[in-house]
C-alpha positions in Angstrom: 142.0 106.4 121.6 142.9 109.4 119.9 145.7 112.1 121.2 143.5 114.8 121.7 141.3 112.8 124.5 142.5 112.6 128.2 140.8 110.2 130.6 139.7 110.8 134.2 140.9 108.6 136.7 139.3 109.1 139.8 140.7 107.9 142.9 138.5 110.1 145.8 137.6 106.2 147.3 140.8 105.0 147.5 143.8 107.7 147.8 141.0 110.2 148.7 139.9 108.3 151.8 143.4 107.8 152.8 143.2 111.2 154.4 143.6 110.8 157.8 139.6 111.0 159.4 138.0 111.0 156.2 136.8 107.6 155.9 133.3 106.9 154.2 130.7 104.8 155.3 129.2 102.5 152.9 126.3 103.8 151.5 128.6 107.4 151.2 131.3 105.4 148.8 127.8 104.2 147.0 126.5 107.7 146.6 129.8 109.3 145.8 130.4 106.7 143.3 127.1 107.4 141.0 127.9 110.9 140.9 131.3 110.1 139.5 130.1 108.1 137.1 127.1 110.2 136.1 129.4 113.3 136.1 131.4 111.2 133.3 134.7 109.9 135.5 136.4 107.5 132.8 137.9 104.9 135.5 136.4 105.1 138.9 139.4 103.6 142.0 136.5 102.3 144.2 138.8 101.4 146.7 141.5 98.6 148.0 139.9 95.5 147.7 142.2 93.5 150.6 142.4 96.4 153.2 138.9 94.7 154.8 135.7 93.5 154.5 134.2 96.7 154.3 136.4 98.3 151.3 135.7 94.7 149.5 131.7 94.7 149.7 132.1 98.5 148.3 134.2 98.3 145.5 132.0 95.1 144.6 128.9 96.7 144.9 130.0 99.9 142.8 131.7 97.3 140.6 127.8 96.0 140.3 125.9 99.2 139.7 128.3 101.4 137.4 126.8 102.0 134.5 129.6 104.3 132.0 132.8 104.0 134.3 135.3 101.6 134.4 136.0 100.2 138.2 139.0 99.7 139.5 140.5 97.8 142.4 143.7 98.7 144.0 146.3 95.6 144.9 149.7 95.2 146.3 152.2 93.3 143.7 151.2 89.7 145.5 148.8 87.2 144.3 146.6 87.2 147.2 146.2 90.8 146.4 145.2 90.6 143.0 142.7 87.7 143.5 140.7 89.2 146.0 140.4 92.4 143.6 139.7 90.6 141.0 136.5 89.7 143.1 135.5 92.7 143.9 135.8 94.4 140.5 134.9 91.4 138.1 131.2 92.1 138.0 131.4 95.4 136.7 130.8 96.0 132.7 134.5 97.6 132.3 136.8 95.8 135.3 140.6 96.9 135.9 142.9 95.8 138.1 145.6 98.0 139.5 148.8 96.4 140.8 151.8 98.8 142.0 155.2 98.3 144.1 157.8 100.8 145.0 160.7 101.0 142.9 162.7 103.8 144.4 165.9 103.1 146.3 163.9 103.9 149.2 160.9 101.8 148.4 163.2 98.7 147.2 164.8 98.5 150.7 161.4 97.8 152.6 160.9 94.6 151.0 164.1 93.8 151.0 164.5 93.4 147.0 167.3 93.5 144.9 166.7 95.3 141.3 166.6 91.5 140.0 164.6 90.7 142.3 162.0 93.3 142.0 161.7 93.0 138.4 160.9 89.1 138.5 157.9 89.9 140.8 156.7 92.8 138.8 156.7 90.4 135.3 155.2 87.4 137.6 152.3 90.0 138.9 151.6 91.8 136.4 151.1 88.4 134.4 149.2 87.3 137.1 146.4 89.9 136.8 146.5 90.3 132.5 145.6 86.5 133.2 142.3 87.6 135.0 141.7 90.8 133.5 142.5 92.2 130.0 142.9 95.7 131.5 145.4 95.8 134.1 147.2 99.3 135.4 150.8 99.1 136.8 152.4 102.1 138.5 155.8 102.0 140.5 155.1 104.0 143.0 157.8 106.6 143.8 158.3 106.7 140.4 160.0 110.4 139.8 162.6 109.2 142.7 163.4 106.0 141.0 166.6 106.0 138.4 165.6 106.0 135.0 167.5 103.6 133.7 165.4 101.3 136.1 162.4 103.2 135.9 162.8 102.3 131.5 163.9 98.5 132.7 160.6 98.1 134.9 157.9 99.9 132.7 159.2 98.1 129.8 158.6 94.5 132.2 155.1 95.5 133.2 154.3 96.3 129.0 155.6 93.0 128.1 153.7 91.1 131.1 150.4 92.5 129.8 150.2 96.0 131.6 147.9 98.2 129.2 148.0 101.6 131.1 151.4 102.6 133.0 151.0 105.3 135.8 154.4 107.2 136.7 153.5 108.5 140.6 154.7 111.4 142.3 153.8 109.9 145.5 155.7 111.9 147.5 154.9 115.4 145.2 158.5 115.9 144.7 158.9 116.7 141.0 158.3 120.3 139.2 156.3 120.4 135.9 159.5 120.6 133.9 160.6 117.2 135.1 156.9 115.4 135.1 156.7 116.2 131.3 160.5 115.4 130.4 160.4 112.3 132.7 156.6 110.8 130.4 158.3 112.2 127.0 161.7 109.8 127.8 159.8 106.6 128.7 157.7 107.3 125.6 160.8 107.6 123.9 163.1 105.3 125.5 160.8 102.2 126.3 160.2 99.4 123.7 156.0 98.9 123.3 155.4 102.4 125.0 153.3 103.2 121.8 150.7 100.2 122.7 149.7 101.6 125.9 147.9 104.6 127.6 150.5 106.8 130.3 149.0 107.9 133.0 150.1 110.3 136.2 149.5 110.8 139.9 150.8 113.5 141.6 150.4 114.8 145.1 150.2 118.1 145.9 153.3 118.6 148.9 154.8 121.6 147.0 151.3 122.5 145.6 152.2 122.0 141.8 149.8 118.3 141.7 147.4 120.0 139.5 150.9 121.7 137.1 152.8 118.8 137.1 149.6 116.3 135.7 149.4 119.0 132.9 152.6 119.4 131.9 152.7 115.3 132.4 149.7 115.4 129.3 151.7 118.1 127.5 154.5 115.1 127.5 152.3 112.5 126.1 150.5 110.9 129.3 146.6 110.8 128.4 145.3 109.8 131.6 145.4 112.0 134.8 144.8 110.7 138.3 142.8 112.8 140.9 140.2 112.9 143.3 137.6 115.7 144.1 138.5 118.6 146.3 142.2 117.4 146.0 141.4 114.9 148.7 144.4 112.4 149.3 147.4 111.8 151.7 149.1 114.4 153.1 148.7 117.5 151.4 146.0 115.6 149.4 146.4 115.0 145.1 145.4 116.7 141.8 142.4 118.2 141.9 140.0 116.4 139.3 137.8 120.3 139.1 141.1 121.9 138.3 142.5 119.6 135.6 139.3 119.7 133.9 138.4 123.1 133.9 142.0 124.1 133.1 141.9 121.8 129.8 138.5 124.0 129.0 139.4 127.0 130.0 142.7 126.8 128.2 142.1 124.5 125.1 144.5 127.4 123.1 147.3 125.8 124.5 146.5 122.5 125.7 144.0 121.0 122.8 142.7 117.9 125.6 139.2 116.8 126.1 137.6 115.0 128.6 134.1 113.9 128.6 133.6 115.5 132.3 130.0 117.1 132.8 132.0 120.3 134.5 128.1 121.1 135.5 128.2 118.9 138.3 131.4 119.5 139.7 130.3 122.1 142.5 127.5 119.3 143.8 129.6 116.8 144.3 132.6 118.4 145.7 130.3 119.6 148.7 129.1 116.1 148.6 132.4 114.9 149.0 133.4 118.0 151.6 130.6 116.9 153.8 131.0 113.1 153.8 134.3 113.4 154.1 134.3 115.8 156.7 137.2 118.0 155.2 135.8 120.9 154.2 136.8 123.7 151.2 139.0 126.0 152.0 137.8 129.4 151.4 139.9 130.2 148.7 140.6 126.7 146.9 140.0 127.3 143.1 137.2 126.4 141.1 135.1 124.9 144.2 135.8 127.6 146.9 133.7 129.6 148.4 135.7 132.8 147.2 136.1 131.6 143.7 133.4 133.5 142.4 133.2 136.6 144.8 134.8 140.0 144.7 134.7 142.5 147.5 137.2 145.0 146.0 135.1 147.6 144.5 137.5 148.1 141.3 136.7 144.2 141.1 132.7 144.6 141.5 132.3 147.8 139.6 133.9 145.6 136.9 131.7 142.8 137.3 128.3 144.6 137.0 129.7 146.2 133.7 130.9 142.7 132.1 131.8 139.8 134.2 134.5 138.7 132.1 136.5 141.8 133.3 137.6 139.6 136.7 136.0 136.0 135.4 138.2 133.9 133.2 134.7 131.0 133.3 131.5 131.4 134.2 129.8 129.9 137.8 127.1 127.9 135.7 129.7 125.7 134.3 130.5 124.4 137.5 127.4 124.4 138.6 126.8 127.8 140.8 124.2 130.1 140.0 125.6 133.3 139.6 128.5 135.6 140.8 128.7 136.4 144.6 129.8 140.4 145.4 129.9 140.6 149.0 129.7 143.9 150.8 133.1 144.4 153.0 135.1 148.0 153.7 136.8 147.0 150.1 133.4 147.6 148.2 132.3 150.8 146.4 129.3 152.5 145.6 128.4 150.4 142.3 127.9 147.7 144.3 126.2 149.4 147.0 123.8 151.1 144.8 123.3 147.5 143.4 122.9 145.5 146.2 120.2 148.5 147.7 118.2 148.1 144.0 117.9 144.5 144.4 116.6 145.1 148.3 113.7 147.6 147.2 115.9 151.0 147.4 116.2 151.6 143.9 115.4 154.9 143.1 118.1 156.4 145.8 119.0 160.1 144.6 123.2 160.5 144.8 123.2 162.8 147.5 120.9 160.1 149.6 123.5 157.4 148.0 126.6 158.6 149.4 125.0 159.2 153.4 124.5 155.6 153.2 127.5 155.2 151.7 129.7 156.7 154.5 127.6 155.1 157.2 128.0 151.5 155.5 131.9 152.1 155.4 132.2 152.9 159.5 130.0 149.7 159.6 132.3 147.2 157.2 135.0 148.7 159.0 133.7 147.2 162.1 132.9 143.4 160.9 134.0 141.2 157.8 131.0 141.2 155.3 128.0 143.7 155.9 124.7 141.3 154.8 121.7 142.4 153.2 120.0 142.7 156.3 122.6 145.1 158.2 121.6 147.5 154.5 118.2 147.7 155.8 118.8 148.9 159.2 121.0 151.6 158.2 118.1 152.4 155.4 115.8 152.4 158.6 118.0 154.9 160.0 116.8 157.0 157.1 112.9 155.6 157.1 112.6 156.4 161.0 111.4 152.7 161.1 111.7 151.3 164.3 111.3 147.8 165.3 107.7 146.2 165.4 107.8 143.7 168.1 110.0 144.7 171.5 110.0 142.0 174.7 109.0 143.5 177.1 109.3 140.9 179.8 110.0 136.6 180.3 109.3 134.8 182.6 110.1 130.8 182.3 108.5 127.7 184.5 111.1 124.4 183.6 112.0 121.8 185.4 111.3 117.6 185.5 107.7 118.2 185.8 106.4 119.1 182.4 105.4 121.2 180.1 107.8 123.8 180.4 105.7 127.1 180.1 106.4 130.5 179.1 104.5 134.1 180.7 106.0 137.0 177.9 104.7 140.6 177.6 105.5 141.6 173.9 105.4 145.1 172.5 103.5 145.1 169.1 103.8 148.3 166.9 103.5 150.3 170.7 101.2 148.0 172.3 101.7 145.6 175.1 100.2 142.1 174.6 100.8 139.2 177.0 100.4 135.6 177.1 101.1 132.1 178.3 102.6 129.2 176.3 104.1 125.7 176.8 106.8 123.4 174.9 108.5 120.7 174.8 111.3 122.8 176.9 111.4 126.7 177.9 113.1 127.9 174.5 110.2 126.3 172.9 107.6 127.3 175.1 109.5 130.9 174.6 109.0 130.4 170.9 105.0 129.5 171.1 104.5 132.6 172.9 106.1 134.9 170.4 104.2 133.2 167.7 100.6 133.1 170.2 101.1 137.0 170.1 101.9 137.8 166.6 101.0 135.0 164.1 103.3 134.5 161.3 104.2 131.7 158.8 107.9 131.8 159.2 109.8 128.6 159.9 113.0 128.0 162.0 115.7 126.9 160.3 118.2 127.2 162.8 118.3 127.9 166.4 122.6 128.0 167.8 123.8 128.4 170.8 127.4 129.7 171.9 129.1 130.5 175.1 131.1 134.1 174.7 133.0 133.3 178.3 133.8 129.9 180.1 132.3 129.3 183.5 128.4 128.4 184.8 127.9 132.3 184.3 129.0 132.5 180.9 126.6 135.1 178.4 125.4 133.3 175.7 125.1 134.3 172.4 122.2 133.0 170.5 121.6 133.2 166.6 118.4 131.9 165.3 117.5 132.0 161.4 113.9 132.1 160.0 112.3 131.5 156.3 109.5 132.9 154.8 108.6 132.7 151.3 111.9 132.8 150.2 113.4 135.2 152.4 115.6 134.5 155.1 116.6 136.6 158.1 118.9 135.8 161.0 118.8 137.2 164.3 121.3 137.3 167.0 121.2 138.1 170.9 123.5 137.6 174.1 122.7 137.2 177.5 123.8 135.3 181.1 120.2 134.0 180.5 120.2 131.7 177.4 116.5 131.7 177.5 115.7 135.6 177.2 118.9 135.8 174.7 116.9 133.1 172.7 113.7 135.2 172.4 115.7 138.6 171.9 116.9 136.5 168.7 113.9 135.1 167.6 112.1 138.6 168.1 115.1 140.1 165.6 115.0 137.7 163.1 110.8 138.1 163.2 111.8 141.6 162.6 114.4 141.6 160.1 111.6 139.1 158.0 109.1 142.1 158.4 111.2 144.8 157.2 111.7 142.4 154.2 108.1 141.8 153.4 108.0 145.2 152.5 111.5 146.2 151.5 112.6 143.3 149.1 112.2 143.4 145.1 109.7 140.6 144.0 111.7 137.5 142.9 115.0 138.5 144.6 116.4 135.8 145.6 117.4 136.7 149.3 121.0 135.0 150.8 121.1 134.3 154.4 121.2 138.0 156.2 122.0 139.2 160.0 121.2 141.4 162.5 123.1 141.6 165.9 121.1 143.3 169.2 123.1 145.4 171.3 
């Protein structure tokens, strides 16, 4: 291969799952697996062959179906080890085996090996597997604690034995960027055969420099980085394959790498891998966080609507996202006020008009996190006169055993009373069939919550309901001691919230999930 390319190694199967609770099920490993390799991963870890039956049918199977990525099977430094990998992965167009054993002081001591010792297994392994496989990987893990005069004596073993990619570990994320480059440069340097194979590295993120030390490990001379989506791993998890690869592109100036990563898919599959794995993004994690491409900070959004490279050093479509986020908070200003109200309908709002709502959307962000679309349109309501279409007048519920529940509501429709009777399949549904018996509409629920605000059988509950409509979305909230009338008050403000956008929303705009609390 040539300098200039760095290969993927992706380990979100093996190490990844290794996260305490964030096991896979099969057909999840299967599924995660296909998007590596369609995304372009170069060597795909599909898991440790011997830990069980289960990890063995996986890697086999992704082993079976992989169509560009190599697959690779993780194995301890024994024989049995490496046989049963061998069986997992040998089906696969490009197989690898991946032997490893500690070789720091520490990590000698649990086997109870002498240096000797240590290095006869690590030639009789590593021999072992070139014998089944002409690409074996050998790391010794704990590498950046072992003594480098060891460290030389045991890479140079594994290179004679038949090793053909060395990975130097920071399994305990110990090392600084400074020592991860200087430690790859002297084994380049120091071992005889070192030019014959790739270098890889693996670092864990305990002092959060993973994703630093991996780069300055490929500014040193390694040309393979190991990672996993999200950062997943042990611990405080591993590099971060999103940010190694969009730092190489972002910053090809100073680090002239390429990778053949389709950086398009990276947002899909790191929520595909959050939800699976049940360890969701944080907030602020870059590249893939929810806050990587928002700004609330009106110097920041003012910015933004005149040139987005102002506050954006890449843009959202080459991770996958559609477009820049600029939520409304206390932070905001009045360019993205004005912009937000164009793209609701309100966009020919004199200044004078501008700043009212200006000052009475400031006491309101002052009073919750993130002001939504839909909390604009009631304070423009407070300019229209508007007032709420449908009002409930008055619930009354029939449930029990004996079915069907039924519902007796007296709606208010643009002034008028209107009554009716409805059944369900329970009395929030029957609730529901009576709203829609009295006023008709087309919108569908998409989500219908429930949450107790106190503990205790006479708790209020607060309920949130969303509804969808052509493309816009409205959410409506209510709280009550009686879960059933807070249920309709939601589903009545939602209703409303959807009506005010029929007529307030620009055509096209593509509406993000709005709320609106009753008091």
């Amino acid at each position: 291969m040539t300098k200039d390319k760095v290969l993927i190694f992706d380990t979100t199967l093996r190490d990844g799952e290794q996260s305490p609770g964030a096991t896979m099920t099969h057909a999840e490993k299967l599924e995660i697996a296909e998007l590596l390799d369609e995304m372009g991963v170069d060597i795909i870890e599909a898991g440790f062959p011997i830990a069980s039956e289960g990890d063995f049918r996986a890697v086999s199977e992704i082993a079976q179906r992989a169509k560009g990525a190599t697959i690779c099977g993780l194995a301890r430094a024994n024989y049995k080890d490496i046989d049963r990998c061998w069986e997992a992965v040998k089906a696969a167009k490009s197989p690898r085996i991946h032997t490893f054993i500690g070789t720091s002081p520490l990590h000698r001591a649990i086997p109870n090996l002498n240096m000797d010792e240590m290095a006869e297994r690590i030639h009789d392994t590593v021999t072992h597997a070139r014998n089944l496989c002409d690409n074996v990987q050998w790391s010794p893990m704990d590498a950046t604690r072992t003594e480098e005069d060891y460290l030389c004596r045991t890479v140079e073993i594994a290179i004679k034995a038949g090793a053909t990619t060395i990975n130097i570990p920071d399994t305990v994320g110990y090392t600084a960027p400074v020592e991860s480059a200087d430690l790859i440069r002297m084994l380049i340097n120091r071992v005889p055969g070192a030019d014959n194979v790739i270098f890889a590295t693996h670092c864990h993120n305990d002092l959060g420099m993973a994703t630093a030390n991996s780069l300055a490990a490929v500014e040193g001379g390694a040309r393979q980085i190991e990672c996993t989506i999200n950062g997943l791993g042990e611990r405080a998890g591993n590099t971060a394959l999103e940010e190694v690869v969009m730092a190489l592109k972002v910053r090809g100036d100073i680090m002239p790498y390429e990778t053949r990563i389709d950086t398009t898919k990276i947002m899909h599959i790191s929520r595909r891998v959050a939800t699976v794995s049940g360890f969701p993004v944080q907030f602020n994690k870059a590249i893939v966080g929810k806050n990587a491409f928002a700004h609330e900070s009106g110097i920041h959004q003012d910015g933004m609507l005149k040139n987005a490279e102002t506050f954006e050093i890449m843009r959202p479509a080459d991770v996958g996202l559609a477009g820049t986020s600029l939520p409304l908070g206390k932070h905001s200003g009045r360019a993205a006020l004005r912009a937000k109200l164009g793209a609701l309908g309100y966009d020919d709002l004199a200044d004078n008009q501008l700043q009212d709502v200006f000052v009475r959307f400031k006491e309101l962000a002052d009073r919750k996190k993130e002001v939504f679309d839909d909390d604009l349109l009631a304070l423009m309501q407070q300019n229209d006169g508007a007032e709420d279409r449908l009002k409930l007048k008055s619930l009354r519920v029939v449930c029990g055993t004996q079915g069907p529940q039924q519902a007796d509501m007296v709606l208010e429709i643009d002034g008028a009373d209107a009554s009716t009777t409805a059944t369900g399949d329970g009395p929030v549904d029957a609730t529901f069939n009576a709203v829609k018996a009295l006023f008709p509409h087309g919108a569908r629920l998409q989500l219908y919550q429930v949450n107790a605000v106190t503990e205790g059988t006479d708790a209020q509950a607060t309920v949130s309901v969303r509804l969808e409509e052509e493309g816009r979305i409205a959410t409506g909230q209510s709280a009550d001691t009686d879960t059933v009338v807070a249920s309709a008050k939601a589903y009545i403000n939602a209703l409303n919230r959807l009506l005010v956008r029929r007529e307030k929303s620009a055509p096209g705009y593509d509406v993000k999930g709005v709320s609106y609390k009753d008091n």
